[in-house]
C-alpha positions as CSV (number, residue, x, y, z in Angstrom):
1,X,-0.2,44.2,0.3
2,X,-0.1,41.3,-1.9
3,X,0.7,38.9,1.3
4,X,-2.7,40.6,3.3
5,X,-4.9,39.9,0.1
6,X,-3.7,36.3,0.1
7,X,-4.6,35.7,4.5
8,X,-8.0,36.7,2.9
9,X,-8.6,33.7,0.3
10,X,-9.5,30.7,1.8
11,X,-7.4,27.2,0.6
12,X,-10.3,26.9,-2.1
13,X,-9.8,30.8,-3.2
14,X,-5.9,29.9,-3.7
15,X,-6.3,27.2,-5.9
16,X,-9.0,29.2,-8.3
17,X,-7.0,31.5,-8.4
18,X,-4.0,29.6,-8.9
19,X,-6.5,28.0,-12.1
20,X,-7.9,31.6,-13.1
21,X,-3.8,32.7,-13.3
22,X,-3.1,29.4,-15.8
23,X,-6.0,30.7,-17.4
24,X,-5.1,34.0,-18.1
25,X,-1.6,32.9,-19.9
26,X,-3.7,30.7,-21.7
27,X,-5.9,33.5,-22.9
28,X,-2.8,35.6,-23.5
29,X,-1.6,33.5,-26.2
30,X,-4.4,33.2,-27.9
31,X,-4.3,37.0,-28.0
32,X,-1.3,36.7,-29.3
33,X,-1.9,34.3,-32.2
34,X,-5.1,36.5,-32.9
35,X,-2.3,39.4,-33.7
36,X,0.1,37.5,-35.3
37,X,-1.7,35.4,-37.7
38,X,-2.6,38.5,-39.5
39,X,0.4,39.1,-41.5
40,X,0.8,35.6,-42.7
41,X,-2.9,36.4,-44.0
42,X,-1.6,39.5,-45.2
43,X,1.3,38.6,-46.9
44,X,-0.9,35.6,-49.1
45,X,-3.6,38.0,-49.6
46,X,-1.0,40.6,-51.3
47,X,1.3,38.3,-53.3
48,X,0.1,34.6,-53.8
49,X,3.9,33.6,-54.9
50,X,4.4,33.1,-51.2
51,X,2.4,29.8,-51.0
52,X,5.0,28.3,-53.5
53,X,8.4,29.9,-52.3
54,X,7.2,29.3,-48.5
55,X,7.5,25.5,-47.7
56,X,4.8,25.9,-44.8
57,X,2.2,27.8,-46.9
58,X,3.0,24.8,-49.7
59,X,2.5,22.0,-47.9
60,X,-0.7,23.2,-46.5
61,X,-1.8,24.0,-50.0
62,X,-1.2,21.0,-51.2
63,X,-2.3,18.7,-48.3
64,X,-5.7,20.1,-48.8
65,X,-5.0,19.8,-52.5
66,X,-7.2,22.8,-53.2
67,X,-7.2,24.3,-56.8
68,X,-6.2,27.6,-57.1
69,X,-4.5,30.8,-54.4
70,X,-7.9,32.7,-54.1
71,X,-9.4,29.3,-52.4
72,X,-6.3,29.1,-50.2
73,X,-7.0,32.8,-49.3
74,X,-10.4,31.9,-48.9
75,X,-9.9,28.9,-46.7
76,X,-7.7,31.1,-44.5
77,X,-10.0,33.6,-44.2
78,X,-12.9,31.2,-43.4
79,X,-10.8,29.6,-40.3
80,X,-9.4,32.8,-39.2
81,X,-13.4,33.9,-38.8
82,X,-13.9,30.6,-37.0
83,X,-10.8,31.2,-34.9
84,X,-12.2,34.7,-33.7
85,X,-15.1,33.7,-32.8
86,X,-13.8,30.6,-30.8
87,X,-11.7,33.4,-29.2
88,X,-14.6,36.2,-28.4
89,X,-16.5,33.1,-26.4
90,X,-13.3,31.8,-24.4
91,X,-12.6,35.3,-23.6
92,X,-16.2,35.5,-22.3
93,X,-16.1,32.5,-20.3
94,X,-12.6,34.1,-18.8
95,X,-14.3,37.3,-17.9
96,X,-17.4,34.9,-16.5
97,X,-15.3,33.5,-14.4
98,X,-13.1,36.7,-12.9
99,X,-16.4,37.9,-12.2
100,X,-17.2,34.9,-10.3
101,X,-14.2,34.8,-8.4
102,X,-14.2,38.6,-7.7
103,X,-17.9,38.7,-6.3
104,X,-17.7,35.4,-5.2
105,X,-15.3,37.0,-2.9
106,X,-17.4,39.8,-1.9
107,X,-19.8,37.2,-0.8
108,X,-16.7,35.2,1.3
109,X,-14.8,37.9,3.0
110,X,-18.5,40.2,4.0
111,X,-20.0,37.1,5.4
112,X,-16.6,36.2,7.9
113,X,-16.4,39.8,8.7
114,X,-19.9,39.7,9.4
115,X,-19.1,36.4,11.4
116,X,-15.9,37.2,13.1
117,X,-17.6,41.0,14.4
118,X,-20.7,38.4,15.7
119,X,-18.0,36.6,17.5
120,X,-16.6,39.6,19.1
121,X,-16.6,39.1,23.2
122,X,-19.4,41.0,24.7
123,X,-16.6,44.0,26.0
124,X,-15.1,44.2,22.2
125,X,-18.0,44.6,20.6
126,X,-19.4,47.1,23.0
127,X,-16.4,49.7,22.5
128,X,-17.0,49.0,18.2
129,X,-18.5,51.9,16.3
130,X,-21.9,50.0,14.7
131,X,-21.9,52.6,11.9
132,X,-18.1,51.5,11.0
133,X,-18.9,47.7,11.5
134,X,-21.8,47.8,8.6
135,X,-18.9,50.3,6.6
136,X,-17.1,47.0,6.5
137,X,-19.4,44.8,5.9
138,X,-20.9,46.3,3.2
139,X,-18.6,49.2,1.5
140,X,-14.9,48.0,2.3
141,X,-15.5,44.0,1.5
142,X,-16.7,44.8,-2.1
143,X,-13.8,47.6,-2.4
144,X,-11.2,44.4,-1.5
145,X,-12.9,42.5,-3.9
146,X,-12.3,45.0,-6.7
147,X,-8.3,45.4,-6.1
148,X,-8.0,41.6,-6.4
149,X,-10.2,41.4,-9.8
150,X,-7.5,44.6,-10.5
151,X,-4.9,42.4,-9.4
152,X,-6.3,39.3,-12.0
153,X,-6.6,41.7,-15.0
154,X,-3.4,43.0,-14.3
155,X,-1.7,39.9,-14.4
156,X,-4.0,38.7,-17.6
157,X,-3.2,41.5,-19.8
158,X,0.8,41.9,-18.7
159,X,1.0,38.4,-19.6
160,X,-0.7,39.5,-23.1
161,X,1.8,42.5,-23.7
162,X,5.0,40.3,-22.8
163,X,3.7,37.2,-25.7
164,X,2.6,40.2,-28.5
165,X,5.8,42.2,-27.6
166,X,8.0,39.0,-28.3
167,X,6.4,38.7,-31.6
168,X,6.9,42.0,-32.6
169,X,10.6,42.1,-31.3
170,X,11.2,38.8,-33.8
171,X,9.4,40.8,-36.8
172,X,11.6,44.2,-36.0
173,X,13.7,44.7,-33.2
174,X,14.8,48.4,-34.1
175,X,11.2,49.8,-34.4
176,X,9.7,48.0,-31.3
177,X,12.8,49.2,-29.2
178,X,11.9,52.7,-30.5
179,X,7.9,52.1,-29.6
180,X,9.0,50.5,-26.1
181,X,11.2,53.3,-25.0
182,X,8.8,55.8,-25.8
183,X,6.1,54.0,-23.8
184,X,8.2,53.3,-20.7
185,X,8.6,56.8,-20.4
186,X,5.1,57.8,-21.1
187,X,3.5,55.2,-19.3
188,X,6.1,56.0,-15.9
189,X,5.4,59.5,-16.1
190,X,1.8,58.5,-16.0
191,X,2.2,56.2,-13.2
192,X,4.1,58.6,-10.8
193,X,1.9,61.7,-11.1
194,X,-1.4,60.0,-11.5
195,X,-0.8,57.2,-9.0
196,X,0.5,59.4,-5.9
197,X,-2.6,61.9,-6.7
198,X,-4.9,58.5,-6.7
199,X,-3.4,57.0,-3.3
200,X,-3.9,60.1,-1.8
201,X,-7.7,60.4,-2.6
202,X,-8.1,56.7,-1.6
203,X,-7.1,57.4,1.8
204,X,-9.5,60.4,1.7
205,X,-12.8,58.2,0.3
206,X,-11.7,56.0,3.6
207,X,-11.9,58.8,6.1
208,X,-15.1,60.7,4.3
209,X,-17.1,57.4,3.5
210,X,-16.6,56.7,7.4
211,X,-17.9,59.8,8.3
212,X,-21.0,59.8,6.2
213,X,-22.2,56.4,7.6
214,X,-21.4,58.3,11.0
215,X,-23.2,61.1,10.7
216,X,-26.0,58.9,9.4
217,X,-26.0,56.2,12.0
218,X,-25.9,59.4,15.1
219,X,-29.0,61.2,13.0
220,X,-30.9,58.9,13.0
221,X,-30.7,57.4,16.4
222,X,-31.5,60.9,17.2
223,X,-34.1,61.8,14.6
224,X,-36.3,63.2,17.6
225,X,-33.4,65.1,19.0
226,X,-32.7,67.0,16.0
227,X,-36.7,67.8,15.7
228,X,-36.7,69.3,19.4
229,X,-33.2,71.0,18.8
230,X,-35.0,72.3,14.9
231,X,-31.0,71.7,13.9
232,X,-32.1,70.1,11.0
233,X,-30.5,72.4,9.1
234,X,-27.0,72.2,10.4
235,X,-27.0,68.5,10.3
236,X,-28.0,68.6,6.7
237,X,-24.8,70.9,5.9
238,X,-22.7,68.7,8.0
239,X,-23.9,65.6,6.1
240,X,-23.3,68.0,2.3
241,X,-19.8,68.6,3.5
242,X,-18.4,65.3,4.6
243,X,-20.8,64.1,1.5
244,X,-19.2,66.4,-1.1
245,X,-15.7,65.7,0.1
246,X,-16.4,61.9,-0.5
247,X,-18.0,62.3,-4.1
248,X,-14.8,64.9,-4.7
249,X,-12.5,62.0,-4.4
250,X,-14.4,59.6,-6.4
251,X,-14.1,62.7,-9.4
252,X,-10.8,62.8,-9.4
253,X,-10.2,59.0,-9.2
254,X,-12.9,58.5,-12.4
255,X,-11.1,61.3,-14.3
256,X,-7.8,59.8,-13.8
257,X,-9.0,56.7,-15.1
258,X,-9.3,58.3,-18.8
259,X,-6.5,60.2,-18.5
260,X,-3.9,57.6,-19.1
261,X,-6.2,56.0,-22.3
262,X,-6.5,59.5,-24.0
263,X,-2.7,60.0,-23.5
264,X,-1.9,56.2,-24.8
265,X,-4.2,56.6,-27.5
266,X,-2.4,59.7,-29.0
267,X,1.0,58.3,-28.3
268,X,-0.1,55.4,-30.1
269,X,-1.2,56.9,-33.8
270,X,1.9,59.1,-33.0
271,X,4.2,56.4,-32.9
272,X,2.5,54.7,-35.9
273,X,3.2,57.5,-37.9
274,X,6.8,57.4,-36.9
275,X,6.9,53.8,-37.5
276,X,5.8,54.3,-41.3
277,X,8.0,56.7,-42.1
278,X,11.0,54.9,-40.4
279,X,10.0,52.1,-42.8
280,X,9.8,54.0,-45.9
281,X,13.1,55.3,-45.1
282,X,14.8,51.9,-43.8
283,X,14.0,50.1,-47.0
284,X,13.3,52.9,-49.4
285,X,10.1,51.5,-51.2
286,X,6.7,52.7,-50.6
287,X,4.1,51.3,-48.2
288,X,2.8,48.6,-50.2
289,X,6.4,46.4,-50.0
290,X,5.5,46.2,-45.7
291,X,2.2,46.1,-45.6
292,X,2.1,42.9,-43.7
293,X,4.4,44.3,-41.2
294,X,2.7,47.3,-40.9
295,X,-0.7,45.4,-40.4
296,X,1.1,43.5,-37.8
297,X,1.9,46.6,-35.8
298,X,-1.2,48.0,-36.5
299,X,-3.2,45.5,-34.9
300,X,-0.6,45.2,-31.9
301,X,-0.9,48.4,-31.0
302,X,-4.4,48.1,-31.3
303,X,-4.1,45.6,-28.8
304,X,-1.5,46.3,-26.7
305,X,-2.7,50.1,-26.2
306,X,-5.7,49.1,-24.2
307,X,-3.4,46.5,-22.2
308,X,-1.6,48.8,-21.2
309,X,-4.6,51.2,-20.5
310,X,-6.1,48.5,-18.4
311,X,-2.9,48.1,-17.1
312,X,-2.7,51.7,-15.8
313,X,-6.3,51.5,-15.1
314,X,-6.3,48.7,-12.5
315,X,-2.8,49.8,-11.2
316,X,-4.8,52.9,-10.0
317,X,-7.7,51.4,-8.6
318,X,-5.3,49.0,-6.2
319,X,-3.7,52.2,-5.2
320,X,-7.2,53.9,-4.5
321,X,-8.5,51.0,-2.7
322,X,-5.7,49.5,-0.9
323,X,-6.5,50.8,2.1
324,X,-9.9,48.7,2.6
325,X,-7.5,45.6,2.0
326,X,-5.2,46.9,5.0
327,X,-8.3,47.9,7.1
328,X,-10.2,43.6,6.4
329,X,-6.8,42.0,6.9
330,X,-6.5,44.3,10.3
331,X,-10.4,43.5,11.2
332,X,-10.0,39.7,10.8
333,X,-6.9,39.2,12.9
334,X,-8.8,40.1,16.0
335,X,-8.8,36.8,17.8
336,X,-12.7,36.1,18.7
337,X,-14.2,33.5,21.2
338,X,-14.4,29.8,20.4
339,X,-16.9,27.8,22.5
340,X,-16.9,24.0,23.0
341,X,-19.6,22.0,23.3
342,X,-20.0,20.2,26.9
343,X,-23.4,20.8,28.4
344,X,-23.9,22.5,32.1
345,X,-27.2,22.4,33.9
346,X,-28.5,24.8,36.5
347,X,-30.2,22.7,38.6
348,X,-29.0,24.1,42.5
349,X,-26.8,27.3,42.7
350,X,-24.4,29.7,40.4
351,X,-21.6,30.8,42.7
352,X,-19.0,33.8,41.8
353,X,-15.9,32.9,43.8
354,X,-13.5,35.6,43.9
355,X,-14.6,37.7,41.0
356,X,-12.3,40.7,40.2
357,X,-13.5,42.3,36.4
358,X,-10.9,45.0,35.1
359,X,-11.1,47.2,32.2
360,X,-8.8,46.8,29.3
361,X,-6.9,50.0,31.0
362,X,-6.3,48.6,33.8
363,X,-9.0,49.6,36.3
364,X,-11.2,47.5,38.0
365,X,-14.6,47.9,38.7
366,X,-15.6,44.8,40.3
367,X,-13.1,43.2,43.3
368,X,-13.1,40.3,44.7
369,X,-16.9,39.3,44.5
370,X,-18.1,36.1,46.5
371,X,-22.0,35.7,45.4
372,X,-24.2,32.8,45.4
373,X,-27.4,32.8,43.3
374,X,-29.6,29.6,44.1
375,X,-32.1,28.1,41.3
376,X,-35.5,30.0,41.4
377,X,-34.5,32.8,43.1
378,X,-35.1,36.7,42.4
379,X,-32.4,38.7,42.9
380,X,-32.3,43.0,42.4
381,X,-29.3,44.4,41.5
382,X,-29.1,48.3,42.6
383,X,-25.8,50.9,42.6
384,X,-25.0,53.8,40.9
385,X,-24.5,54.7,36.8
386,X,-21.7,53.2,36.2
387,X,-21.1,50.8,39.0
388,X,-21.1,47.6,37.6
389,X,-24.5,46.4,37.7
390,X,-24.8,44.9,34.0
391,X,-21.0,43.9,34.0
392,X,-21.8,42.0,36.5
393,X,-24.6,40.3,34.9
394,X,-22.7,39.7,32.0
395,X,-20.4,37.7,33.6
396,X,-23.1,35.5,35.8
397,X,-24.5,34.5,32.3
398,X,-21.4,34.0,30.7
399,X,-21.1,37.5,28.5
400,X,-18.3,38.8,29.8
401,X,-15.2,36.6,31.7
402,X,-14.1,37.8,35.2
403,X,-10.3,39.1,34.6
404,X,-9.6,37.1,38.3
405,X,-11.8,34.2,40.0
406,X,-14.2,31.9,38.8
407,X,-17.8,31.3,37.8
408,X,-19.5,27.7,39.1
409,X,-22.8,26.7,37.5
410,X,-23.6,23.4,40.2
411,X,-19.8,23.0,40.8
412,X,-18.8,23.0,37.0
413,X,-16.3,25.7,36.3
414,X,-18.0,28.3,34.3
415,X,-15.7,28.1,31.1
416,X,-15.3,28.5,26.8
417,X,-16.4,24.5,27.0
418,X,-19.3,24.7,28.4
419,X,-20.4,28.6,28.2
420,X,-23.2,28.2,25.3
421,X,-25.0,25.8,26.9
422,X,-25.6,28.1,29.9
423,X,-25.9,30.9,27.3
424,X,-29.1,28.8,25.8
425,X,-30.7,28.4,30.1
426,X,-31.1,32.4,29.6
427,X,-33.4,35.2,28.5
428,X,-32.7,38.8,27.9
429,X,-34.8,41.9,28.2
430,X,-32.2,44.9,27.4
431,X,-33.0,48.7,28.0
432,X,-32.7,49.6,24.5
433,X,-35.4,47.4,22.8
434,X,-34.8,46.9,19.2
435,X,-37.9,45.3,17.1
436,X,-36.9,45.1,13.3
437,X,-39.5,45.9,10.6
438,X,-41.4,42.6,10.0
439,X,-43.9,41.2,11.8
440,X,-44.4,40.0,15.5
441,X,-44.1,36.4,14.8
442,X,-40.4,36.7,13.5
443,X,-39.6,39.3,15.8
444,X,-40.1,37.3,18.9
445,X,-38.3,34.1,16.8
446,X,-35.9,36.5,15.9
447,X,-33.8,33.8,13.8
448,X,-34.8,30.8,16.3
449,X,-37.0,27.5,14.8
450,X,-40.2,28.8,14.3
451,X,-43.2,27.2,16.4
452,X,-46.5,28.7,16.3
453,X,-48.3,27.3,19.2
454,X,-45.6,28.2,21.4
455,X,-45.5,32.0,19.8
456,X,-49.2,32.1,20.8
457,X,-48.7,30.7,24.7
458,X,-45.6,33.0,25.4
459,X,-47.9,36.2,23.5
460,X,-51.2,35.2,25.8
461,X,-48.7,35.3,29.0
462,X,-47.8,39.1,28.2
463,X,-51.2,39.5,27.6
464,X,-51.0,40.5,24.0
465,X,-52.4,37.7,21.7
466,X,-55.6,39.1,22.4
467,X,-54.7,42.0,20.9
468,X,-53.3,40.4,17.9
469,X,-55.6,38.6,17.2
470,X,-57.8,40.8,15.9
471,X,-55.5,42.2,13.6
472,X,-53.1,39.8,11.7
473,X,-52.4,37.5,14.5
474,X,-48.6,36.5,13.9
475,X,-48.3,38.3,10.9
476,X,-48.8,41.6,12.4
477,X,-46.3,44.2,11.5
478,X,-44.4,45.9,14.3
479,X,-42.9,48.5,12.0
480,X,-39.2,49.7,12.0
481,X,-37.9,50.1,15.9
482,X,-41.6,49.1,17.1
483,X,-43.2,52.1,15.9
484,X,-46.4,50.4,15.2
485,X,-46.6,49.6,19.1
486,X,-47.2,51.8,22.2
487,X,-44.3,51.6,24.6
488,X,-45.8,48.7,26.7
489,X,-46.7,46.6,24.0
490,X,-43.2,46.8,22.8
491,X,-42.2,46.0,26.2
492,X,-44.3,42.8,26.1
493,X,-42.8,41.8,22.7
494,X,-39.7,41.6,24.3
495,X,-40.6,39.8,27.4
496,X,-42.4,37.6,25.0
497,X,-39.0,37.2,22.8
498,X,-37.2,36.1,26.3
499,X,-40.0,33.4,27.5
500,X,-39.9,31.8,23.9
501,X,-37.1,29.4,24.2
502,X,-38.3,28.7,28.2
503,X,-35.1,30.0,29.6
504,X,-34.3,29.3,33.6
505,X,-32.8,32.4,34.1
506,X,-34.7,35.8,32.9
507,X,-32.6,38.8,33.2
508,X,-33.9,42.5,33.0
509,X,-31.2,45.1,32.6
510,X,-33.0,48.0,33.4
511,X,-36.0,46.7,31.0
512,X,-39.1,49.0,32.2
513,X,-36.9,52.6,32.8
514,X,-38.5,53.9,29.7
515,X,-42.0,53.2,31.0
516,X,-44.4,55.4,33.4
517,X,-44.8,53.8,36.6
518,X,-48.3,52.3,35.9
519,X,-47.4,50.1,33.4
520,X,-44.0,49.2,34.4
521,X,-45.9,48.4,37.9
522,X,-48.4,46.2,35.9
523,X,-45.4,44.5,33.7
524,X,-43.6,43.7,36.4
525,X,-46.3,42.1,38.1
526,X,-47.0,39.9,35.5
527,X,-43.5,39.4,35.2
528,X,-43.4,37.9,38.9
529,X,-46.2,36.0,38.1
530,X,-45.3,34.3,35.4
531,X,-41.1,33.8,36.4
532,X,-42.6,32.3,39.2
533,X,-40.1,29.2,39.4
534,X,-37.5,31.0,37.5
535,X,-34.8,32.5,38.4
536,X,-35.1,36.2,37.9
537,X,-32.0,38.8,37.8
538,X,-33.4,42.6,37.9
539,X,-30.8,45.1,36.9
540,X,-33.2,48.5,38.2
541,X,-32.2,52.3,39.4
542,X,-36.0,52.0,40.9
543,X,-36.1,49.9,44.1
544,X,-39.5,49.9,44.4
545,X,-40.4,47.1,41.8
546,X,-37.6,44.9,43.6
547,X,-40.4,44.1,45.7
548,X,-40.8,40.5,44.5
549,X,-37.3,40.3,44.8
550,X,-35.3,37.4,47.5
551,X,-32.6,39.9,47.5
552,X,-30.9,42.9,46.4
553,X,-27.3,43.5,45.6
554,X,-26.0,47.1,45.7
555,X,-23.1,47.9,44.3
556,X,-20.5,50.3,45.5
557,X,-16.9,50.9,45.0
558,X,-16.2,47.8,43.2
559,X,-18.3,46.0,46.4
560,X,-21.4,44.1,46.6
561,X,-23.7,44.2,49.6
562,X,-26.3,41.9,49.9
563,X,-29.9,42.8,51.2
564,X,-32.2,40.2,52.4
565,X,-35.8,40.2,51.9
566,X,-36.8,39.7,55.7
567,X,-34.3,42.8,56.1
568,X,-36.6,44.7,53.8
569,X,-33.6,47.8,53.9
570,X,-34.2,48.5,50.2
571,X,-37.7,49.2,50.1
């Protein structure tokens, strides 16, 4: 796993964390002088004899040539105070900046998954599950985020146990030996039951989350479904079980967290207990004569006890969210298109020579297609569901690449060089319009520069700046899905999207199906009217608004028959 999370960091990532890991020992040993200067202070504090008899305690004494113990205890004091509160803010700046690599990450591995699925070829994408591609996006990127801030703490406070554990090893070997051996069992005990239980139910949150955003993506795509069907009711307890199966796992996962604290945290005072009395007996005296050492391990387990909690802690959470690490590092291996640059005009003709487009199984459902498409011409395209009518208008605008043959815009082989330039000649009007909840102006932009006078030209062309106008002109708000819009006006918003950046090729893939046949009759007139010198391709089950039409192509059995206008056979 460790190699996956490290094909997700970027060069820059590596070397933070490269910086946040020098850090972190850094950190540690200032942890560890925060627990081991205690019993020197200790020791003074009980019997001020030591600052004569020790030659370090002395010389410091006397270099700052103060006049009695109590202001050397004082002094101490004073710069231990000063010490620990130097230490509280470093610490904070640490945690600072784990939380700004962690979320910094969130923001860098969401926005290339986001990129990479936008890059997808137009066939990938198509057989993608939307409702899992937002999962990822949004859900699984922050989940990968958390097992590598797991992954930093882990390393932090490890690093903080080995320093403190060295100390107390030099101070008593025979007790800490005792205390480690008790721990390592403990702690593995803990880590065997706990963990398989927790990679278990991190393979289940996977699975459930997935379903919920399923079940939520297909209900409400069907919202009017489910009102005519009145299965409200059963899609409810669909959603409560998937639901309740997710939350399940997350209980268990946020119990287990505690579990190993509470278990450490008895352990601990247990073993402190032990630790006194194995004192008292080793050097047969009463508490007083090892009170430093005692304070010592006091504040070391009071230290290393929530290391080691941590420890446990974060070990878990890797374990519980592995899996969206495995399911990123699988997502961004998927090799996605990379365009060039070179510019192609259409200026005469668009000729498929050869064109054969199979499936990824194997099957093909266009062969060996010879088609010429001059500039300005309208061309219907007719054949049965499933035919091949929009796959092959994906790949005469440069969607979709023909498995066999080749696509000549003007002579210039169709190609990953020169494919966004023709991609740019193009506008789109789909079957499924979507309109996002803003207002009419940026839905028609939809992410293009924004230029007002030509919004206004393309929206008087459909014939809807009139009726704009008298509302909130641009600004007018179309609602989620266009549900502040009748059917037709939708219809012209998207006609009106396609005409904005003057494309010489309009394409309508079955663009006025949803419409009753007066207004698709009066849309597509006006679309004829206004495409005038364009070149128009008309993806349509209804051959009678091919009327306008040069030609038709009907598809048949991976064939293409074409109709001419002076034959008039489609009408």
């Amino acid at each position: 796993m460790f190699k996956k999370i490290i094909t997700l960091l970027t060069p820059h990532d590596k070397r933070f964390l490269i910086g946040l890991i020098i850090f972190s020992i850094v950190i540690s040993l200032i942890e560890t002088f925060a627990v081991s200067i205690i019993m020197p202070f200790i020791s003074i504090a009980s019997d001020f004899t030591l600052i004569e008899t020790n030659i370090y305690y002395k010389k410091i004494y006397h270099f700052f040539d103060l006049s009695s113990p109590v202001n050397f205890v004082v002094m101490f004091g004073f710069l231990l105070f000063i010490f620990y509160i130097f230490r509280s803010f470093i610490n904070i700046f640490y945690f600072y900046m784990l939380s700004k690599f962690s979320e910094g990450r969130y923001f860098s591995i969401s926005k290339r998954l986001f990129e990479s699925y936008l890059h997808f070829n137009n066939q990938k994408f198509n057989s993608m599950n939307t409702a899992h591609l937002i999962k990822m996006v949004v859900n699984e990127a922050s989940y990968s985020t958390q097992v590598i801030s797991s992954l930093l703490f882990m390393i932090s406070e490890i690093f903080v146990i080995i320093f403190i554990y060295s100390i107390l090893l030099y101070v008593d070997w025979q007790s800490t030996l005792f205390l480690s051996l008790v721990l390592v069992v403990v702690v593995g005990l803990i880590l065997r039951k706990i963990t398989q239980l927790v990679n278990i139910k991190g393979k289940e949150r996977e699975f459930h989350q997935r379903s919920v955003y399923d079940i939520l993506s297909s209900s409400f795509g069907n919202f009017k479904v489910i009102k005519l069907f009145a299965n409200e009711k059963e899609v409810v307890d669909r959603f409560s079980d998937v639901s309740r199966k997710f939350v399940h796992t997350n209980i268990v996962f946020e119990t287990s967290s505690h579990v190993p604290r509470l278990v450490l945290d008895a352990l601990g005072f247990a073993s402190l207990s032990f630790i006194v009395a194995f004192l008292v007996w080793k050097y047969d005296a009463n508490i007083s004569s090892f009170m430093p050492v005692l304070s010592l391990y006091i504040l070391a387990l009071y230290r290393l006890l929530p290391s080691l909690h941590r420890i446990i802690v974060r070990y878990n959470k890797i374990m519980f969210y592995k899996k969206s690490v495995e399911l990123i590092h699988n997502e961004l291996r998927y090799e996605n298109e990379k365009f060039g640059n070179e510019e192609v005009t259409f200026e005469d003709e668009i000729l498929l020579e050869n064109v054969t487009f199979d499936y990824d199984g194997g099957v093909s459902i266009l062969s060996d297609i010879n088609l010429r498409i001059e500039k300005g011409q309208s061309i219907g395209i007719m054949g049965e569901s499933g035919s091949g009518k929009s796959t092959l208008v994906d790949i005469i605008i440069g969607l979709n690449n023909p498995s066999k043959g080749e696509v000549l815009v003007d002579g210039k082989r169709l190609s990953f060089k020169n494919i966004i330039s023709l991609r740019k000649q193009i506008g789109y009007i789909p079957q499924a319009i979507y309109l996002f909840d803003g207002n009419v102006g940026d839905n028609i932009v939809f992410g293009r520069e924004y230029d007002e006078d030509q919004l206004i030209s393309v929206l008087q062309k459909v014939k809807l700046w009139d009726t704009f106008k008298d509302k909130d002109g641009l600004k007018t708000e179309v609602g989620e899905g266009g549900k502040l819009l009748s059917g037709g006006q939708k219809q012209r918003v998207a006609i009106a999207r396609a005409l904005y950046s003057s494309p010489d090729i309009l394409v309508l893939d079955e663009a006025t199906s949803a419409l009753d046949s007066t207004i698709e009759d009066t849309i597509m007139n006006e679309i004829y009217t206004i495409c005038e010198n364009k070149t128009l391709l008309i993806i349509s089950h209804n051959k009678d608004i091919l009327y306008g039409c040069d030609r038709v192509i009907v598809i048949a059995e991976s064939k293409v028959n074409i109709l001419n206008k002076k034959e008039n056979t489609w009408m």
